[in-house]
N, C-alpha and C positions, 0 to 999 in steps of 0.2 A: 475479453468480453467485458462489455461496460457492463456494470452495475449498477442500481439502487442508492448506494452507500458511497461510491465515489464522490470524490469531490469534484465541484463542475471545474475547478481552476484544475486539476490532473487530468480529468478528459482532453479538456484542451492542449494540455502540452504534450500527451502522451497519444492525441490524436484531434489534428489539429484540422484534420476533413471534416469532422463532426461540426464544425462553426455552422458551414453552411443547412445542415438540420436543423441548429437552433434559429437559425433564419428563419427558415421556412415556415418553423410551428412559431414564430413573433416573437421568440426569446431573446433580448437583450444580454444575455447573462457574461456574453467573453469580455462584455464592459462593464459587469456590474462588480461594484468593489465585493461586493459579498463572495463570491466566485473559490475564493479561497478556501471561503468556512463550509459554503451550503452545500449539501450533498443532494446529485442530483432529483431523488425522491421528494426533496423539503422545496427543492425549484421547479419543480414539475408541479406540485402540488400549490405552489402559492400563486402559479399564473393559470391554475384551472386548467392543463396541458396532462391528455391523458399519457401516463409516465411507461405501460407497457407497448403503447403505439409509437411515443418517443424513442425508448429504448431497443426495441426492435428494428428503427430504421437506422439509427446510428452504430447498430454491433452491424448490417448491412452493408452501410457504406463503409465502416471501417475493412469489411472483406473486401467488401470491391476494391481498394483501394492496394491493399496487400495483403492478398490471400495467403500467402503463404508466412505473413508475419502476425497477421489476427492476432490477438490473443486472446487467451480463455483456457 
C-alpha cells in the first residue's frame, strides 16, 4: 500500500504503474531530481494535488495491475 511518507523515487521503482497517475494529476515528479528526498505527502502538497484522491487511485492501480502482489 502506498503511503504518505514514501518517498516518490521508491513508489516509482517499487511501482512503476503509478507514473502514469502522476501524469494525469500534472506531476512531473519521476523527473524531478527531488524524487529521492520528497515524500509523497511534501509532493502532493507543494503542487496543490489533493494527496488522499492521489493516493487512493495509485494503491488502485497498483491492484489492478497485480492483485495478488499489492502490497500493504
Amino acid at each position: 500500500m502506498i503511503s504518505p511518507w514514501m518517498r516518490l523515487e521508491e513508489i516509482f521503482l517499487r511501482c512503476p504503474e503509478t507514473i502514469r497517475v502522476f501524469a494525469k494529476y500534472g506531476l512531473a515528479c519521476p523527473g524531478c531530481s527531488l524524487a529521492a528526498f520528497d515524500t509523497l505527502e511534501r509532493g502532493a502538497k507543494a503542487h496543490g494535488v489533493e494527496l488522499v484522491a492521489l493516493m487512493d487511485e495509485m494503491n488502485a492501480t497498483v491492484a489492478e495491475a497485480s492483485p495478488a502482489e499489492a502490497f500493504g
